[in-house]
C-alpha positions as CSV (number, residue, x, y, z in Angstrom):
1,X,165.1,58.3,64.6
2,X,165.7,54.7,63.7
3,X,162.6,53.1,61.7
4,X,160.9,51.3,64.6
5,X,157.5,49.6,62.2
6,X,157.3,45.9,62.6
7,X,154.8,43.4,62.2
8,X,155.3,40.4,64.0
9,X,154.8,37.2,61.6
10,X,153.1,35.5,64.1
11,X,149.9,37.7,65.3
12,X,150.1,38.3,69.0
13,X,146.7,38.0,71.1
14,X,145.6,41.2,72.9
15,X,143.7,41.1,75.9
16,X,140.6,42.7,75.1
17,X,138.6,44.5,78.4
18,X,135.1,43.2,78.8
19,X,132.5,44.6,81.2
20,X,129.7,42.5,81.5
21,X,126.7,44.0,83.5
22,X,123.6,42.5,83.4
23,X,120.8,44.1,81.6
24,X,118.2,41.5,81.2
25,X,116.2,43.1,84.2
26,X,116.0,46.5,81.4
27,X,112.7,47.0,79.5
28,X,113.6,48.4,75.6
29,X,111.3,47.9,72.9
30,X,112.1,49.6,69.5
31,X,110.5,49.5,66.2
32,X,112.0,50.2,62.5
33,X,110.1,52.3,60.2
34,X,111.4,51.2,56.5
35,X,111.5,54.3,55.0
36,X,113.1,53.1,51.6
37,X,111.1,50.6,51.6
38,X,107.4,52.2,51.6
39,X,109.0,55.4,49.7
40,X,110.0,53.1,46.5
41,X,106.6,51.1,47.0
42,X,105.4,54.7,46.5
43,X,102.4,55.9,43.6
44,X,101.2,58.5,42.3
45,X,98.4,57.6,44.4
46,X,99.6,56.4,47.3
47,X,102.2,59.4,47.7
48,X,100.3,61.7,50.1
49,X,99.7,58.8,52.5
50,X,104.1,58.3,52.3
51,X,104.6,62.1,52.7
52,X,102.2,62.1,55.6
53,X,103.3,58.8,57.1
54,X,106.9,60.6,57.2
55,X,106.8,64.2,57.3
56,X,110.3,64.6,58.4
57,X,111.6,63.6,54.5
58,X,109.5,65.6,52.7
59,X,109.8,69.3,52.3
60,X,106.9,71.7,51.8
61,X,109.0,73.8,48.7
62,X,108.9,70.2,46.8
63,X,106.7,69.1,44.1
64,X,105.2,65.8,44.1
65,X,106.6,65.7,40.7
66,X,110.4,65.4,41.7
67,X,109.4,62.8,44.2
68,X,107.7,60.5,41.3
69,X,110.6,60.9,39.6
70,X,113.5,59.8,42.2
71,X,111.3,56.7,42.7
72,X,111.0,55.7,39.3
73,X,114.9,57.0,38.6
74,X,116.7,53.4,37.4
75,X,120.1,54.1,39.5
76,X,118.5,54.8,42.5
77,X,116.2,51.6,42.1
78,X,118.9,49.8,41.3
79,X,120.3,50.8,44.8
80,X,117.5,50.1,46.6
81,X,116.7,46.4,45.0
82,X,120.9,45.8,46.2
83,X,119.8,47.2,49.7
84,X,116.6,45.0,50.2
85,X,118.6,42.2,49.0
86,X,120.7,42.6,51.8
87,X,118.6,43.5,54.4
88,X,115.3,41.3,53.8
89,X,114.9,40.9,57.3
90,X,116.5,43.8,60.2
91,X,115.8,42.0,63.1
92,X,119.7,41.0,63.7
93,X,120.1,44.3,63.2
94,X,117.2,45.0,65.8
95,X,118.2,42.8,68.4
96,X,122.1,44.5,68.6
97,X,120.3,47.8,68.6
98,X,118.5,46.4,71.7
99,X,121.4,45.0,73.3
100,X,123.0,48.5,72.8
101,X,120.2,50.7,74.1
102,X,119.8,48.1,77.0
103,X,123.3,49.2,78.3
104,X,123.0,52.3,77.5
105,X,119.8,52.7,80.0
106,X,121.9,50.2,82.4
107,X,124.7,53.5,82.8
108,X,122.2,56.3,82.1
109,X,118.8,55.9,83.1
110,X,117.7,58.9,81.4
111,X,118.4,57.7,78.2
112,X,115.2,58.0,75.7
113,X,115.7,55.1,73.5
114,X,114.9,56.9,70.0
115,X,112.6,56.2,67.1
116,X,113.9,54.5,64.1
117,X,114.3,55.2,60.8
118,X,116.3,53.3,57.8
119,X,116.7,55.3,54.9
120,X,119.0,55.4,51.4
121,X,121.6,57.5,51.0
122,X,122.7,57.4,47.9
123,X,125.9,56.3,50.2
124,X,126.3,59.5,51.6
125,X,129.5,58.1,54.1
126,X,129.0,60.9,56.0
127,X,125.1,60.9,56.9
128,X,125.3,57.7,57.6
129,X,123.9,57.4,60.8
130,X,122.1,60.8,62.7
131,X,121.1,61.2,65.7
132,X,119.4,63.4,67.8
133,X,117.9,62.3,70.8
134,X,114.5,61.7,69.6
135,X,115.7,59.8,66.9
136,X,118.0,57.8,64.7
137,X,118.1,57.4,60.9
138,X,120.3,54.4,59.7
139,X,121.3,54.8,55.7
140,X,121.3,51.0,54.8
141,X,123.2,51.6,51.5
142,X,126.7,52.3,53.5
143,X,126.6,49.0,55.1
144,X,125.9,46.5,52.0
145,X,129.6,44.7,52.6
146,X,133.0,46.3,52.2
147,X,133.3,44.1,49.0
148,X,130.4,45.3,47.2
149,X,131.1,46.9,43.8
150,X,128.8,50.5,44.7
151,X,132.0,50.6,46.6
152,X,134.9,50.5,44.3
153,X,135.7,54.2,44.2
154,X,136.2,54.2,48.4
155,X,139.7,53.6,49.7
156,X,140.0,50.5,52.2
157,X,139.8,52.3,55.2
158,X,136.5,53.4,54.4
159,X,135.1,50.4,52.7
160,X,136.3,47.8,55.3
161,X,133.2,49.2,57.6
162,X,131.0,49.1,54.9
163,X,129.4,46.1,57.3
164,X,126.4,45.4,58.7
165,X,128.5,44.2,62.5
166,X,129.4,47.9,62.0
167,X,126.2,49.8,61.8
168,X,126.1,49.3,65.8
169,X,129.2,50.9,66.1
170,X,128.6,53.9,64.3
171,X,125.2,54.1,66.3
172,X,126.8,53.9,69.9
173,X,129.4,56.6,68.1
174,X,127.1,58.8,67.3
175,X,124.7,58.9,70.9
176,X,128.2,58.2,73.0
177,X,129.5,61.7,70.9
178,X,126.2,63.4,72.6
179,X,126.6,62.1,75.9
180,X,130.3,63.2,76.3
181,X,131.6,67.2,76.8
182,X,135.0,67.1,76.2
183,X,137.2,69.7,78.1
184,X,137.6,72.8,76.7
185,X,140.8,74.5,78.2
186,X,143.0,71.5,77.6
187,X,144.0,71.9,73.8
188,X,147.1,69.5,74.2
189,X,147.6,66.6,72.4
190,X,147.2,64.0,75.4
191,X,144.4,65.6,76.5
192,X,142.6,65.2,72.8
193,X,143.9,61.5,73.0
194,X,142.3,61.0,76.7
195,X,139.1,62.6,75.3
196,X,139.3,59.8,72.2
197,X,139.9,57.6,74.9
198,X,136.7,58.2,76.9
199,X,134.5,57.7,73.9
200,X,136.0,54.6,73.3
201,X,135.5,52.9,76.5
202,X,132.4,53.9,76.5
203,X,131.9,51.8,73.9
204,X,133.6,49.3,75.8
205,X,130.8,48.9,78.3
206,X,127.8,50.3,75.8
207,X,129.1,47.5,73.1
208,X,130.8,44.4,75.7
209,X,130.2,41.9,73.1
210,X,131.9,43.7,69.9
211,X,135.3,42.8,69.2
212,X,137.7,45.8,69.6
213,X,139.3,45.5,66.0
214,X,135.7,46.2,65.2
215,X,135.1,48.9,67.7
216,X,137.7,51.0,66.3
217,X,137.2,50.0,62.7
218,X,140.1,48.5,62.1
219,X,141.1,45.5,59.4
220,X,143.0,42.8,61.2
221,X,146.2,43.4,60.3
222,X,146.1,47.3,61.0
223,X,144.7,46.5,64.4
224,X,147.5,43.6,64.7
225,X,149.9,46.4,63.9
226,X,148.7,48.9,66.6
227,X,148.8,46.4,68.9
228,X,152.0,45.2,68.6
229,X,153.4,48.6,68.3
230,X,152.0,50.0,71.2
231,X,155.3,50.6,73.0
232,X,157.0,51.9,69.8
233,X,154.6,54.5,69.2
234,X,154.2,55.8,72.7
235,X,158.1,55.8,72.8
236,X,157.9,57.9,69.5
237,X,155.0,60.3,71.4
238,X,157.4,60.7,74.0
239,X,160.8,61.4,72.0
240,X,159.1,64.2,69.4
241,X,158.1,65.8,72.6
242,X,154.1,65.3,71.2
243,X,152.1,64.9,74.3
244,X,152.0,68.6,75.8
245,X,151.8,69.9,72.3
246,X,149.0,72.3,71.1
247,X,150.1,71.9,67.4
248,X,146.9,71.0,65.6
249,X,148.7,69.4,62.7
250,X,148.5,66.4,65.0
251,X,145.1,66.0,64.4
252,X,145.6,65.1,60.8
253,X,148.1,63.2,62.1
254,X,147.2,60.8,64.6
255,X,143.5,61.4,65.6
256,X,141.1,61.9,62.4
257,X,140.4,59.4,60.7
258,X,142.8,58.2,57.8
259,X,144.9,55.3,56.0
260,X,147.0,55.3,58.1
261,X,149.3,57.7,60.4
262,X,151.7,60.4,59.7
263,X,155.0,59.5,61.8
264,X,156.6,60.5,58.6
265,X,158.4,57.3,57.9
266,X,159.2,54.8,55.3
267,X,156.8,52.1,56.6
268,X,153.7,54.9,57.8
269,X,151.7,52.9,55.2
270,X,151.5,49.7,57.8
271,X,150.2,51.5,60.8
272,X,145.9,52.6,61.4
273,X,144.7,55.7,60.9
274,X,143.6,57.4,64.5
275,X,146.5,56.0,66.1
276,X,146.3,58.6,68.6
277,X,142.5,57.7,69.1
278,X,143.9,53.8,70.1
279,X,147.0,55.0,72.7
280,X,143.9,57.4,74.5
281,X,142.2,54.1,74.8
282,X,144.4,52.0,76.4
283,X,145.5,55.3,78.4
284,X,141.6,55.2,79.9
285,X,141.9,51.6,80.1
286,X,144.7,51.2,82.5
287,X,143.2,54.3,84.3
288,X,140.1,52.6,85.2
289,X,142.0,49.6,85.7
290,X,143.8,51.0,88.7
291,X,140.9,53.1,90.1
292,X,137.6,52.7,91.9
293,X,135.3,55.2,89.6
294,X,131.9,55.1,87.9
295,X,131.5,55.4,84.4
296,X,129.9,58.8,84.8
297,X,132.9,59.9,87.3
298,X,135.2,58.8,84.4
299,X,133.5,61.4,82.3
300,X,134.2,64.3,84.4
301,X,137.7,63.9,85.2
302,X,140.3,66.2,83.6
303,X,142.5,64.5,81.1
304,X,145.7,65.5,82.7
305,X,144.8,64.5,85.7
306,X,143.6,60.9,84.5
307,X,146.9,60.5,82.7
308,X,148.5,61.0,86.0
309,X,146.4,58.3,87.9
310,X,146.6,56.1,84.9
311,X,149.7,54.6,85.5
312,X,149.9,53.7,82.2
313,X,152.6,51.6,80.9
314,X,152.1,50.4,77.4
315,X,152.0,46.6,76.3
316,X,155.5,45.4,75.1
């Protein structure tokens, strides 16, 4: 197959979908317990009052001992003075975690918005955020700037949402990841793409006012590239024969997340990873474009039978 991977010179503008509800009627009030802030403010003395403050953190088979020491431990002080430097004040942070839950309650009203906890990781990328109902524990050293030189060692892919506009994203990630049951008897590729899909418009109506180069973690020039390649790629999906396929190679491929897919070609390099992850989206897209359902309807419906109603023609 002839190398189809262009970038256009001149970046094209994609229409972005934009639900705007309105949620000002919805009562959320949160609160953020600093965690790394009272745990390196920590004593000897003051300890017990930390370990009772935040039980959660502190094991019962550790001594006190090994807790004095990982506060008074130079690198990880040295990590903590960079995070407070950054985050002096969390109430930008506070008031798109509002937002979020806000909408969240707007399309489930049993949502329990959950208690709040920032921590460091010692940029453990993939603890980053957890979740589990009750509550949510935000590791403030991932998110210091995809720049910053604690970073060096991380490939761009993972660095580039090293951001503080991103710590909302991976939070409606994580709690839209909860919400959703993906449909276990369809083990085809287009059905993991439609399930991809789901998640992210979800986050299309959870996150209305986040870009969706930043939804889907993309730089700008790999979400230029998707977007102008739309028509390429689904042409390629069609020709290998891809969509009905139960080969979980493709996974790797096209839907975890990566430098960049696997169409094994010269210019593979250019494209996003997930690739897969962005054709489900605009597959939902254009389905609830041309159909009268709820968000929670959406949900339920079986992927091939929403690629059928979808009519889904993808952007030239």
């Amino acid at each position: 197959m002839a190398i189809f991977f262009m970038i256009t010179l001149l970046f094209s503008c994609k229409n972005e979908t934009v639900s705007v509800v309105d949620v000002s009627h919805i009562n959320v009030e949160i609160g953020v317990q600093r965690f790394e802030v009272d745990f390196y403010n920590t004593t000897k003395k003051t300890l017990s009052d930390t370990k009772e403050k935040y039980p959660m953190f502190f094991p019962a088979n550790t001594s006190d001992s090994l807790w004095l020491k990982k506060i008074s431990d130079r690198d990880e002080r040295e990590l903590y003075q960079e995070t407070l430097k950054k985050y002096v004040s969390l109430e930008s942070l506070e008031e798109q975690l509002t937002s979020l839950f806000k909408h969240i309650k707007y399309y489930n009203k049993s949502f329990v918005v959950p208690k709040i906890t920032t921590v460091i990781s010692n940029i453990d990328y993939d603890y980053r955020i957890i979740y589990n109902k009750a509550s949510l524990i935000i590791s403030l050293d991932c998110y210091l700037g995809s720049e910053h030189p604690f970073y060096g060692d991380y490939p761009r892919y993972i660095r580039e949402n090293n951001t503080e506009d991103h710590i909302v994203v991976d939070v409606a990630e994580k709690i839209v990841s909860r919400q959703l049951s993906p449909h276990a008897n369809d083990r085809s590729f287009l059905g993991k793409m439609i399930e991809e899909g789901k998640k992210m418009y979800v986050l299309d109506r959870y996150l209305p006012t986040v870009s969706d180069r930043e939804k889907i973690g993309y730089p700008r020039d790999k979400y230029e590239w998707a977007a102008d390649n739309e028509e390429q790629v689904w042409k390629y999906f069609l020709g290998k024969n891809l969509l009905y396929s139960t080969d979980t190679k493709l996974n790797k491929q096209f839907l975890d997340n990566a430098p960049f897919s696997k169409f094994y070609l010269s210019q593979d390099n250019l494209s996003p990873g997930r690739i897969g992850v962005f054709m489900g989206w605009q597959i939902v897209r254009s389905f609830m474009k041309n159909n009268d359902v709820t968000l929670q309807e959406l949900l339920q419906i079986k992927p091939q039978d929403l690629f059928l109603r979808s009519k889904y023609k993808p952007n030239r």
